[in-house]
C-alpha positions in Angstrom: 107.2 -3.4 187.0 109.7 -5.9 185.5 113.0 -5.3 186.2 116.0 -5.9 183.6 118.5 -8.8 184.5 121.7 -8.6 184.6 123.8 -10.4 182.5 127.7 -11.5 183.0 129.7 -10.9 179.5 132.4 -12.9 178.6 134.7 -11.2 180.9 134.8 -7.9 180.6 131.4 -6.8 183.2 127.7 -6.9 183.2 125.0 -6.0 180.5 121.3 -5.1 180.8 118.3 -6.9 179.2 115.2 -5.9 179.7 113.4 -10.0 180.8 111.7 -12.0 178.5 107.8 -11.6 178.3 106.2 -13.4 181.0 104.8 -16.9 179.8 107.8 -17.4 177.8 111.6 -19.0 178.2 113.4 -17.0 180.1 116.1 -18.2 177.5 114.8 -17.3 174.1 111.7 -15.5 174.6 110.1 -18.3 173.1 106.8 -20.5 174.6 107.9 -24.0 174.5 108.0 -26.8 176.6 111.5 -26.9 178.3 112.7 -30.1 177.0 112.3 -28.5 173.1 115.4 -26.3 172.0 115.7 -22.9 172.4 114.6 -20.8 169.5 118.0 -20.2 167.7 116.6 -17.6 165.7 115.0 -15.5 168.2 116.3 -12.2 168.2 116.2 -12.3 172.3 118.1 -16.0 172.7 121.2 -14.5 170.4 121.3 -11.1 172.1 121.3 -13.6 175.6 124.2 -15.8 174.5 125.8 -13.4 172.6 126.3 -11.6 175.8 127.0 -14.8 178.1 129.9 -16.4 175.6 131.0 -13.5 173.4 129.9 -15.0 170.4 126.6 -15.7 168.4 124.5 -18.8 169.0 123.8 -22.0 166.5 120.8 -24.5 166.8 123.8 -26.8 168.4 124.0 -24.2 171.3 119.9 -23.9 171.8 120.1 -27.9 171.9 122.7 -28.6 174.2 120.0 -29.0 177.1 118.0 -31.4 175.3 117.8 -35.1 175.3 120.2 -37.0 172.2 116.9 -38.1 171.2 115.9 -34.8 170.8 118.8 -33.3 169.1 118.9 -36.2 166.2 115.1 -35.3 165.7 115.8 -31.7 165.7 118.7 -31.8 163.4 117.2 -33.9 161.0 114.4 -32.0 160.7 116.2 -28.9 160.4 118.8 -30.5 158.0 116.0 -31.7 155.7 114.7 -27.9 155.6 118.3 -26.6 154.6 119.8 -25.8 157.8 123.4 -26.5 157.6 123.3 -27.4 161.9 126.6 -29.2 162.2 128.2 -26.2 160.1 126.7 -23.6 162.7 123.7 -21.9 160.5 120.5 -21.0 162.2 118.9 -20.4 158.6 118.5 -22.5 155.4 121.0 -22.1 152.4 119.8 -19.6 150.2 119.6 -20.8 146.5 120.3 -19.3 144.0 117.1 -17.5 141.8 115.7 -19.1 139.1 116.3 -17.1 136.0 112.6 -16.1 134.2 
């Protein structure tokens, strides 16, 4: 049986989490290969970091262990989809509705 991990807070103690699924990032929850980021919009990954720095997570944050290369592919790819990177979204922009 999988135990949960124990997680330092920003200061003030410990949390529990139950690990990620086994095949995954220990990270994010997420399969990838560990030189891809982290999945910023994994429910896991902000629960993780939330805990770990007191505050939520960006795309910048589940970058920061990748190449330079990597990032400027990552946030040019995000920024051409609507994701605002250097202004800390995880999501595109919503836009406004078309009226009918």
């Amino acid at each position: 049986m999988r135990q949960p991990i124990n997680i330092p807070t920003d200061g003030s103690g410990t949390m529990m989490l139950m690990p990620a699924r086994e095949g995954t990032c220990e990270i994010c929850a997420t399969a990838h290969k560990p030189e891809l980021p982290h999945n910023a919009q994994s429910l896991f990954y902000q629960t993780r970091f939330n805990i770990e720095h007191g505050r939520a997570p960006d795309w910048r944050d589940a970058m920061a262990h990748c190449s330079d290369e990597m990032r400027a592919l990552w946030t040019e790819q995000l920024t051409a989809r609507g994701v605002d990177v250097e202004g800390g979204a995880i999501n595109p922009a919503k836009t406004a509705r078309k009226a009918r």
